[in-house]
FIMI-866029 format. One record per residue (C-alpha): residue number from 1; x negated, y, z; residue in three letters. Coordinates in nm, 3 decimals, padded with zeros to 5 digits, m for minus. Layout:
residues N
+-----+---------+---------+---------+------+
! pos !    east !   north !      up ! code !
+-----+---------+---------+---------+------+
! NUM !       X !       Y !       Z !  ALA !
...
+-----+---------+---------+---------+------+
end
This chain:
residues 303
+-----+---------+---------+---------+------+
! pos !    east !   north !      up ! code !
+-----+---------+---------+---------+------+
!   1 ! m03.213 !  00.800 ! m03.024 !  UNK !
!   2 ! m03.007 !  00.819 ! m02.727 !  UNK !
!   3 ! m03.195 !  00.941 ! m02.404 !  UNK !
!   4 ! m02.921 !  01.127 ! m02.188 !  UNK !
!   5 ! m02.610 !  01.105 ! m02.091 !  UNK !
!   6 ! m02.334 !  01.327 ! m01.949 !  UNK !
!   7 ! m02.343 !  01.241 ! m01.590 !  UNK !
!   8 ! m01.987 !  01.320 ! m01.463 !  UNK !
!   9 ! m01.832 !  01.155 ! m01.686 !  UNK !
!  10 ! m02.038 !  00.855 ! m01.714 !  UNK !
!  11 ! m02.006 !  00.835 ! m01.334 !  UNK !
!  12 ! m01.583 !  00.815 ! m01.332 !  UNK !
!  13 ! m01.602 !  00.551 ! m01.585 !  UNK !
!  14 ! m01.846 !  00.337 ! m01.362 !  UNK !
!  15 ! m01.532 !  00.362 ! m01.130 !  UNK !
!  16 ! m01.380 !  00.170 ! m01.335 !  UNK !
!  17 ! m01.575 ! m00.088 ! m01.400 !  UNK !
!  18 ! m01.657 ! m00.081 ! m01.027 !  UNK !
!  19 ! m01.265 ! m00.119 ! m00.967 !  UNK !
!  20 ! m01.232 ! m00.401 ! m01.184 !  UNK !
!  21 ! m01.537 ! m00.588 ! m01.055 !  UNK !
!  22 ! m01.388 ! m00.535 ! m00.735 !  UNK !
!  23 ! m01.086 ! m00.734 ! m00.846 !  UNK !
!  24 ! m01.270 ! m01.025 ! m00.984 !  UNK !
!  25 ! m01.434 ! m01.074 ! m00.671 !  UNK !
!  26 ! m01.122 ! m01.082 ! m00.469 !  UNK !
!  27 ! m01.002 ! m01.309 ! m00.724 !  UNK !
!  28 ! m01.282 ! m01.519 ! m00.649 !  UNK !
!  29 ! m01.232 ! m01.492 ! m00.275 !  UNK !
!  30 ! m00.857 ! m01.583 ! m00.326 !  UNK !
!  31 ! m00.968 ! m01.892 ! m00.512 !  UNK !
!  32 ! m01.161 ! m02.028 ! m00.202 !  UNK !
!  33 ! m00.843 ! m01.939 !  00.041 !  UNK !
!  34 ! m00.608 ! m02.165 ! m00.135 !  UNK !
!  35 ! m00.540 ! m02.338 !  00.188 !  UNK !
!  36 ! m00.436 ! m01.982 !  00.326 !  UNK !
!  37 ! m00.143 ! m01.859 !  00.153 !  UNK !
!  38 ! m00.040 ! m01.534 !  00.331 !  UNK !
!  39 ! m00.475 ! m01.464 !  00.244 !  UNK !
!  40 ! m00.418 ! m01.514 ! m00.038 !  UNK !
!  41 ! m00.148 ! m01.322 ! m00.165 !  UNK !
!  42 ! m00.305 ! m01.054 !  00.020 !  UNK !
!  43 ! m00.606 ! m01.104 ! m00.208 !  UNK !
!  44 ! m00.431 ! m01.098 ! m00.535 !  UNK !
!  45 ! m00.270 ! m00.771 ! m00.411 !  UNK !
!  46 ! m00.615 ! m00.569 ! m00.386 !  UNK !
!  47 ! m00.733 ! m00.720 ! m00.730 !  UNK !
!  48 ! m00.385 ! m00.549 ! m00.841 !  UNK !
!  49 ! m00.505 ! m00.224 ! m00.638 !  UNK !
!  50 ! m00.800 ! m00.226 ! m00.825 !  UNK !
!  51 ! m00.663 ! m00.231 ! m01.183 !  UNK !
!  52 ! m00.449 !  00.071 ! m01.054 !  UNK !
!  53 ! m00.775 !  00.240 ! m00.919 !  UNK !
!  54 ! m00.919 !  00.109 ! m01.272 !  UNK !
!  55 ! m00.660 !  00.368 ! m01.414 !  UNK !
!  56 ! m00.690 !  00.662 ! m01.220 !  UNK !
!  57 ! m01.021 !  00.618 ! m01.331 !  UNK !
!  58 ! m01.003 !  00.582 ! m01.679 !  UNK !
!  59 ! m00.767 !  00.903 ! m01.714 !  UNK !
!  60 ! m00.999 !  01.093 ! m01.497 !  UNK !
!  61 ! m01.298 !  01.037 ! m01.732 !  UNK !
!  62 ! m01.170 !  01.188 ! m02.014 !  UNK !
!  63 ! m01.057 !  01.477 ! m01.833 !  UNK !
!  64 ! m01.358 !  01.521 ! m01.736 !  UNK !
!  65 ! m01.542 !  01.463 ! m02.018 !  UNK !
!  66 ! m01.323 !  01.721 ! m02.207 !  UNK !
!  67 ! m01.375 !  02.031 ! m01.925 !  UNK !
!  68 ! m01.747 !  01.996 ! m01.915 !  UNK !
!  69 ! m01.698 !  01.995 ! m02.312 !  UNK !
!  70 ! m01.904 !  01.617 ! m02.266 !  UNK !
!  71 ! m01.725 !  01.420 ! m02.509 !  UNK !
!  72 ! m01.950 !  01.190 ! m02.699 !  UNK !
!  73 ! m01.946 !  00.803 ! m02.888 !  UNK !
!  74 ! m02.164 !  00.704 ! m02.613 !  UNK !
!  75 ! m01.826 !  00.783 ! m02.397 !  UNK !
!  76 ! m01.578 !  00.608 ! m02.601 !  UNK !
!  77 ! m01.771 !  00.293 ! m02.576 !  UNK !
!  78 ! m01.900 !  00.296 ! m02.231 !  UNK !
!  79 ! m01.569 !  00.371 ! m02.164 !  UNK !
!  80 ! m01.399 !  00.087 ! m02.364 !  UNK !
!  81 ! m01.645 ! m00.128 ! m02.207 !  UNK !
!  82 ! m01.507 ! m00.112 ! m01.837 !  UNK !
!  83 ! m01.183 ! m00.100 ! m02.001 !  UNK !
!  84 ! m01.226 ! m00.464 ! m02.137 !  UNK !
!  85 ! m01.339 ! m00.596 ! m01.766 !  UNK !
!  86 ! m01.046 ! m00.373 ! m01.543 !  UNK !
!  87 ! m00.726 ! m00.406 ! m01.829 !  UNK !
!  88 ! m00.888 ! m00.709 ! m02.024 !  UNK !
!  89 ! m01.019 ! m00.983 ! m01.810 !  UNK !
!  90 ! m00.924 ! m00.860 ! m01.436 !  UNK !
!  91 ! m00.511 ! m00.881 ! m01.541 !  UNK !
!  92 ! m00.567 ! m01.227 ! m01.731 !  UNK !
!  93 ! m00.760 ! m01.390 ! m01.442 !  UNK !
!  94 ! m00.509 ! m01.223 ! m01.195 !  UNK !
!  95 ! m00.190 ! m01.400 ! m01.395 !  UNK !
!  96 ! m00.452 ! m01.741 ! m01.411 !  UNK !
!  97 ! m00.516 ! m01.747 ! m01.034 !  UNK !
!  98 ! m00.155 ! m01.664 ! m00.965 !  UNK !
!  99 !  00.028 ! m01.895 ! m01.182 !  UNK !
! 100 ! m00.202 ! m02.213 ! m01.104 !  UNK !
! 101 ! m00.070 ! m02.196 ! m00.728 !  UNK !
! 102 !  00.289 ! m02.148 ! m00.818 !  UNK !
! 103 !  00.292 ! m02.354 ! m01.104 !  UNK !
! 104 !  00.105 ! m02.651 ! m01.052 !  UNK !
! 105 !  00.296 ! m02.826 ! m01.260 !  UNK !
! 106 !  00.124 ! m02.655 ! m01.601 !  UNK !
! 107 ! m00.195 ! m02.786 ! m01.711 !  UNK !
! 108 ! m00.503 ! m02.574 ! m01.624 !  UNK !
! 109 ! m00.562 ! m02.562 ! m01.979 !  UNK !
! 110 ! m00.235 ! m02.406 ! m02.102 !  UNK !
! 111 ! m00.279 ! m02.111 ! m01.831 !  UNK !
! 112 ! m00.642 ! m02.053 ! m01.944 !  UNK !
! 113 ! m00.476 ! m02.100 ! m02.330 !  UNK !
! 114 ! m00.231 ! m01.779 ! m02.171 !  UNK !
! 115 ! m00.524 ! m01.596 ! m01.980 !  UNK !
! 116 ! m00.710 ! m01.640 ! m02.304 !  UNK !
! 117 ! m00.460 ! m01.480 ! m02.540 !  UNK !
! 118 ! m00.435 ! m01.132 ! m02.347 !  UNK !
! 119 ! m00.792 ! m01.110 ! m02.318 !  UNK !
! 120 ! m00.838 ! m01.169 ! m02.643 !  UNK !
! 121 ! m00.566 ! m00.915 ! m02.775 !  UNK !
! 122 ! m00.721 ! m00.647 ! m02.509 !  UNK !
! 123 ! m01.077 ! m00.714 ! m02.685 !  UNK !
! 124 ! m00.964 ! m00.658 ! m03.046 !  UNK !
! 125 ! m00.688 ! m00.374 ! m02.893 !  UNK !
! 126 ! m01.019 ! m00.125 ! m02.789 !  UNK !
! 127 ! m01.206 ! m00.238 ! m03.053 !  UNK !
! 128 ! m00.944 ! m00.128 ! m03.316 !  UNK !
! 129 ! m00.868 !  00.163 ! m03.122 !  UNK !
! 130 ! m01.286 !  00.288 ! m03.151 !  UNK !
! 131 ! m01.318 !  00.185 ! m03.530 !  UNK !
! 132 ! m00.968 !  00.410 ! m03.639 !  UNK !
! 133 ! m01.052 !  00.725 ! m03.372 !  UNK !
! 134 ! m01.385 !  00.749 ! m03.532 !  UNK !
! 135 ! m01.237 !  00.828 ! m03.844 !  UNK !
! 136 ! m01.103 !  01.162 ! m03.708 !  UNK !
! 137 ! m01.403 !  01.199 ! m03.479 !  UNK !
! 138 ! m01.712 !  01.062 ! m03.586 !  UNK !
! 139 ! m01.948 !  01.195 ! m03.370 !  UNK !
! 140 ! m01.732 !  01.105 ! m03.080 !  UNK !
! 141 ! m01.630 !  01.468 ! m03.028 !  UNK !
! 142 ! m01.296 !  01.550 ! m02.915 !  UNK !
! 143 ! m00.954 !  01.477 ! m03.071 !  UNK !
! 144 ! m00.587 !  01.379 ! m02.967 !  UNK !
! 145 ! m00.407 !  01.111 ! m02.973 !  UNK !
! 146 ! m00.037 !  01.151 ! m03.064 !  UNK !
! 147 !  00.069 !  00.761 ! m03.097 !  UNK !
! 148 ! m00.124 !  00.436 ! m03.021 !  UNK !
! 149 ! m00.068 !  00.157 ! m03.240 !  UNK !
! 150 ! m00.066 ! m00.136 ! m02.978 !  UNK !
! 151 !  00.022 ! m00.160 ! m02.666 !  UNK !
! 152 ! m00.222 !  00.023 ! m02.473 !  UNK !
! 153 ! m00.453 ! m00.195 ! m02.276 !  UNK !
! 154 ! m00.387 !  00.016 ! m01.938 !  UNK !
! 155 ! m00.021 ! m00.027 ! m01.978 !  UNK !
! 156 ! m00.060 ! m00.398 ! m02.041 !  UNK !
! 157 ! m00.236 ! m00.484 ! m01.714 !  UNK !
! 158 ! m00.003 ! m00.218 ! m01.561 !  UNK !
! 159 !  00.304 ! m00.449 ! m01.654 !  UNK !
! 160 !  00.093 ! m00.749 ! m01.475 !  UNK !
! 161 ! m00.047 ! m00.542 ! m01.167 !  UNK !
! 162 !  00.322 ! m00.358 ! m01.096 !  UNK !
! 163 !  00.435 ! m00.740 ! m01.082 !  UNK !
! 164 !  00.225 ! m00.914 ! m00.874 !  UNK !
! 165 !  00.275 ! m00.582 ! m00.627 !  UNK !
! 166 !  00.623 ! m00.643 ! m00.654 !  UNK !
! 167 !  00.633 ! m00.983 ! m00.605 !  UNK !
! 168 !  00.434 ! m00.953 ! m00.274 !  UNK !
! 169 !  00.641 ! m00.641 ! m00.138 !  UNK !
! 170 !  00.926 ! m00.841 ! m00.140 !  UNK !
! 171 !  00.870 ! m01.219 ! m00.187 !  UNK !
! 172 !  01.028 ! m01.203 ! m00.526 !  UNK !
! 173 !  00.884 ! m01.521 ! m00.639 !  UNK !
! 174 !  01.083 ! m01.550 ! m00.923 !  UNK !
! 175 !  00.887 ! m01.278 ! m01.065 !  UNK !
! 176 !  00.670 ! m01.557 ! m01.101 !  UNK !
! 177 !  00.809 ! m01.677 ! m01.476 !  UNK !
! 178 !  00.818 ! m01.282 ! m01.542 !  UNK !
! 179 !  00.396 ! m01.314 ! m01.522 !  UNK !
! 180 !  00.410 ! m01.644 ! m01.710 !  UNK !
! 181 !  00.652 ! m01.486 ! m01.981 !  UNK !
! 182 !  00.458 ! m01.177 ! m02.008 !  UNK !
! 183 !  00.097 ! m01.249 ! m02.008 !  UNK !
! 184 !  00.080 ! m01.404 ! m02.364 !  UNK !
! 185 !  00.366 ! m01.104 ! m02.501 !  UNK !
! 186 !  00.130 ! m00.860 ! m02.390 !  UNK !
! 187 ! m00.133 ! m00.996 ! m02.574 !  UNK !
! 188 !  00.057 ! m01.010 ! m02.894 !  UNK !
! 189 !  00.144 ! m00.671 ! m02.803 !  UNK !
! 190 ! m00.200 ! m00.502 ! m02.799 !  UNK !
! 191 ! m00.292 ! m00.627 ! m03.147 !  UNK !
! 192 !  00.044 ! m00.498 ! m03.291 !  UNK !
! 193 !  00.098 ! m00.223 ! m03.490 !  UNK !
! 194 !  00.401 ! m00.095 ! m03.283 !  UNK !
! 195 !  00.406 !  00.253 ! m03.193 !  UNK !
! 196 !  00.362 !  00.386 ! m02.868 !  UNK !
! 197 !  00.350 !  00.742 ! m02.777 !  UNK !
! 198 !  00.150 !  00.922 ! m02.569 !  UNK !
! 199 !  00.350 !  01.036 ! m02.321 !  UNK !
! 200 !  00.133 !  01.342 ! m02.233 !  UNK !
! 201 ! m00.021 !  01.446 ! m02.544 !  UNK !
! 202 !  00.316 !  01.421 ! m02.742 !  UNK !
! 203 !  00.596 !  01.471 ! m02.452 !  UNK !
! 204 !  00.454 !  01.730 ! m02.176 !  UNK !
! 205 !  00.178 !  01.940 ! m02.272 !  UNK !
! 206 !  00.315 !  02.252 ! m02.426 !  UNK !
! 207 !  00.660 !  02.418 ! m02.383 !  UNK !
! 208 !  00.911 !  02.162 ! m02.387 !  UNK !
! 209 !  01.272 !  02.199 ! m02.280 !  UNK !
! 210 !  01.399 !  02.216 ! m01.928 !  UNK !
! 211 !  01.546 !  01.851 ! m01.969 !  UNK !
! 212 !  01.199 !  01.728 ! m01.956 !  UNK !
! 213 !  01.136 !  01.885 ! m01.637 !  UNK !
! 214 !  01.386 !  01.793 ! m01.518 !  UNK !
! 215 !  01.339 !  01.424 ! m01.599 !  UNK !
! 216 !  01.018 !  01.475 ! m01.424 !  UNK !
! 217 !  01.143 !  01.594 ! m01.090 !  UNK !
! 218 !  01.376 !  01.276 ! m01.100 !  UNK !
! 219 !  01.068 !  01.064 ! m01.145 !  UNK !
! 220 !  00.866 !  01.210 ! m00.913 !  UNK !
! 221 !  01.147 !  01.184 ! m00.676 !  UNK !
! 222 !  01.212 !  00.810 ! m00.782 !  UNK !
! 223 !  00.804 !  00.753 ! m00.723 !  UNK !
! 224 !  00.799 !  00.882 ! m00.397 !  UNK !
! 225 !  01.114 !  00.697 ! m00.244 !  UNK !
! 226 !  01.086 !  00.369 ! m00.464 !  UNK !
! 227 !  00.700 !  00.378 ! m00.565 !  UNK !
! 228 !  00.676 ! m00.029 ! m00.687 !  UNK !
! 229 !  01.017 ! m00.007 ! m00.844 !  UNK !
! 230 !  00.973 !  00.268 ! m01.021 !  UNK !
! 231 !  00.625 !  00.215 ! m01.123 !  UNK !
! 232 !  00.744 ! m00.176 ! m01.215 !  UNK !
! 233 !  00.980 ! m00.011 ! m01.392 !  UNK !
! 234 !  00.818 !  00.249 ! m01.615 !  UNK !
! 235 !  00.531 !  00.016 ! m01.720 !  UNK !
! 236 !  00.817 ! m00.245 ! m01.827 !  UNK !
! 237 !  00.974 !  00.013 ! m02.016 !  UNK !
! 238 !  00.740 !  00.161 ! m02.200 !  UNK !
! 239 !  00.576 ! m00.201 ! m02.268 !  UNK !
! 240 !  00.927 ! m00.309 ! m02.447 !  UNK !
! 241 !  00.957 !  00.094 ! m02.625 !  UNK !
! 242 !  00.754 !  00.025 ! m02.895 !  UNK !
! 243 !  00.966 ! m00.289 ! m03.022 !  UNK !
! 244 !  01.306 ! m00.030 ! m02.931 !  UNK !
! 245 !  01.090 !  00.211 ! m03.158 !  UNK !
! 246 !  01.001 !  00.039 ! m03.458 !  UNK !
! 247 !  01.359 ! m00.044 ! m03.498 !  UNK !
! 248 !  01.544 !  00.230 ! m03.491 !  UNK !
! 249 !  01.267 !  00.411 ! m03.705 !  UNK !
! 250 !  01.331 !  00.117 ! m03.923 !  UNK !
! 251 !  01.678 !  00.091 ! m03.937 !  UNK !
! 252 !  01.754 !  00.488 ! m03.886 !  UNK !
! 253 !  01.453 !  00.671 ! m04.016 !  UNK !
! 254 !  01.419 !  00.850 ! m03.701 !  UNK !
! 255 !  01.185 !  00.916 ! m03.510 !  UNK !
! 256 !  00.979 !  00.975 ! m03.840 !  UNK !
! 257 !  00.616 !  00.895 ! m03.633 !  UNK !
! 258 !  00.699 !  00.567 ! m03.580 !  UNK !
! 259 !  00.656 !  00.453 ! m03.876 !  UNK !
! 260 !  00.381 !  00.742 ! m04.006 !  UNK !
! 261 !  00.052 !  00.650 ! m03.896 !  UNK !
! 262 ! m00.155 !  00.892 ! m04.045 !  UNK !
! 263 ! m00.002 !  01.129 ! m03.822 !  UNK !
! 264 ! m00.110 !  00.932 ! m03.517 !  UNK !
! 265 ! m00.435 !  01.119 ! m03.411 !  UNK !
! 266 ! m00.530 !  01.513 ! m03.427 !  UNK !
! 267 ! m00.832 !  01.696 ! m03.402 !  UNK !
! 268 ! m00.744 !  01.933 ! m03.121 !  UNK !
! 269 ! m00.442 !  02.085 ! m02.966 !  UNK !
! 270 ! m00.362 !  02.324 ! m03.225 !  UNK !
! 271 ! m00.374 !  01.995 ! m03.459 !  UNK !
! 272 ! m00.175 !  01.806 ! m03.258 !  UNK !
! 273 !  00.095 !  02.092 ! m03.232 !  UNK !
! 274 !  00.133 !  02.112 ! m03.547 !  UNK !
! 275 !  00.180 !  01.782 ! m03.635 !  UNK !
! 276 !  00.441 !  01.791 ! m03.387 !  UNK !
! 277 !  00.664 !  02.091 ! m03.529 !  UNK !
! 278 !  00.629 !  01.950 ! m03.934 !  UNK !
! 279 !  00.735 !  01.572 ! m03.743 !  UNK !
! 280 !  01.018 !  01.762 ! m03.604 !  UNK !
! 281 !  01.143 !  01.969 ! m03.933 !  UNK !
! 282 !  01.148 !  01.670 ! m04.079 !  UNK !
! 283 !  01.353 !  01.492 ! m03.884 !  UNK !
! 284 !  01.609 !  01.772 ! m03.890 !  UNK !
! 285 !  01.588 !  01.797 ! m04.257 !  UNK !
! 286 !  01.640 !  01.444 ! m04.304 !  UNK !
! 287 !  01.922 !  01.468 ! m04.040 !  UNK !
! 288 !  02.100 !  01.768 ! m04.242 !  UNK !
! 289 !  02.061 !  01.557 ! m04.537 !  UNK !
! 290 !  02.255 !  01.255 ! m04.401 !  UNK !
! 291 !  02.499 !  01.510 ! m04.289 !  UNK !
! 292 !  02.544 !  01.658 ! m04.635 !  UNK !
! 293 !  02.588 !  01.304 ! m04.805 !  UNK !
! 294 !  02.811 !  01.164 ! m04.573 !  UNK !
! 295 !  03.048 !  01.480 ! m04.636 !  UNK !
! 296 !  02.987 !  01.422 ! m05.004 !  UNK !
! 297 !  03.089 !  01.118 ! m04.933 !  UNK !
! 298 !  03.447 !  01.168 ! m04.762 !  UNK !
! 299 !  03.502 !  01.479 ! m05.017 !  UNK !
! 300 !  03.459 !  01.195 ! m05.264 !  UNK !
! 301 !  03.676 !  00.962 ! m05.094 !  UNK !
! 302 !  03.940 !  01.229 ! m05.014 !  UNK !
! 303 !  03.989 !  01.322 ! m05.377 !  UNK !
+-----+---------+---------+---------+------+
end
């Protein structure tokens, strides 16, 4: 019987939920200021703040939740709860009220049909997500996550938020048919089973090369002096990577993880690690082997 909880954590995850309840009432507000268009834009733009605040949020708790050695079940769902209002419903409703005021030509229904379809796929996307982690950690304690099979519902309402920001900044309203194009995609996308890395467990933590670093000054640099472009542009990226992925693991056999999903979650660190330096033999020994056949091959050829 459960009759306490880890307060920190508990607390940054109510951010969240606070954030995206936040956003669904300025959603609401920018509903009844249809006759004000400069209002309402400006409304739609906090509900997009939110989802962003929604995320800061959601990485904090963890964090947290890990130092204070607080990691629990009670966590994961709590936290997949809020995750379903500020990355599920918030982004859908926030494509909805959007597209019915630039698109009145599309029946209400077919843009509730759209809203409908990424809500759905972020539902069954954090439900998925709970039922496969508990099979490394049933007891909720802590474990690492390598690869994601699905888009990731923070990255999916990133794509949508980074849009709508973007579109405002700048009165892109073509960016329009990008939200209308994307909000079903990224549905479909959550309930894949593409692979998507992630980009801290498997890419930074540890000793990596200097290139890395360097790609990460360039970034931060990017951030600071184009912050919507680049942050547009990394959530667009990474949403279409895991299509890019799956075929070249398909069609090249590397990068071996794509396509290994029993590989995709590790205990701890020192799990994780190693997973990472076998991944990594292999691919050079399945490298070296191509190498050694193709030579075959023109040694053949040659005589």
């Amino acid at each position: 019987m459960l009759r306490t909880v880890s307060v920190l954590p508990t607390l940054v995850t109510m951010g969240n939920l606070l954030a995206g309840v936040l956003a669904l009432s300025s959603l609401q507000d920018a509903a009844a200021a249809a006759a004000e268009p400069q209002a309402q834009a400006g409304l739609w733009n906090k509900a997009a703040w939110m989802i962003f605040l929604g995320m800061f949020c959601d990485v904090l708790d963890g964090r947290v939740a890990r130092l204070t050695k607080s990691s629990s079940a009670f966590g994961a769902q709590i936290d997949s709860l809020a995750d379903v209002v500020t990355f599920g419903v918030v982004p859908a409703m926030l494509a909805k009220s959007l597209l019915a005021t630039t698109f009145p030509q599309i029946a209400p229904r077919l843009l509730l049909a759209l809203a409908l379809v990424y809500v759905v796929g972020a539902a069954l996307r954090l439900a998925r997500y709970n039922v496969e982690s508990a099979r490394i950690s049933p007891e909720g304690a802590n474990h690492v996550t390598l690869v994601f099979r699905g888009l990731p519902t923070p990255a999916a309402a990133g794509v949508v938020a980074s849009l709508v920001l973007l579109r405002h900044e700048y009165q892109l309203l073509s960016l329009d048919w990008a939200v209308l194009l994307a909000t079903p995609l990224l549905g479909l996308l959550m309930t894949s089973r593409l692979p998507y890395p992630h980009l801290v467990n498997r890419f930074l933590e540890g000793r990596r090369p200097m290139t890395t670093v360097m790609l990460l000054v360039v970034s931060v640099f990017l951030g600071v002096t184009h912050l919507l472009e680049t942050v547009t542009a990394a959530f667009m990226l990474y949403a279409l990577s895991g299509i890019v992925l799956f075929a070249l693991a398909r069609g090249t056999g590397y990068p071996s993880w794509a396509l290994r999903e029993e590989t995709d979650e590790a205990e701890d660190v020192e799990d994780a690690e190693d997973v990472e330096d076998a991944e990594d033999a292999e691919d050079v020994d399945g490298g070296e082997a191509e190498a050694e056949t193709a030579g075959a091959d023109r040694s053949g050829a040659a005589g």
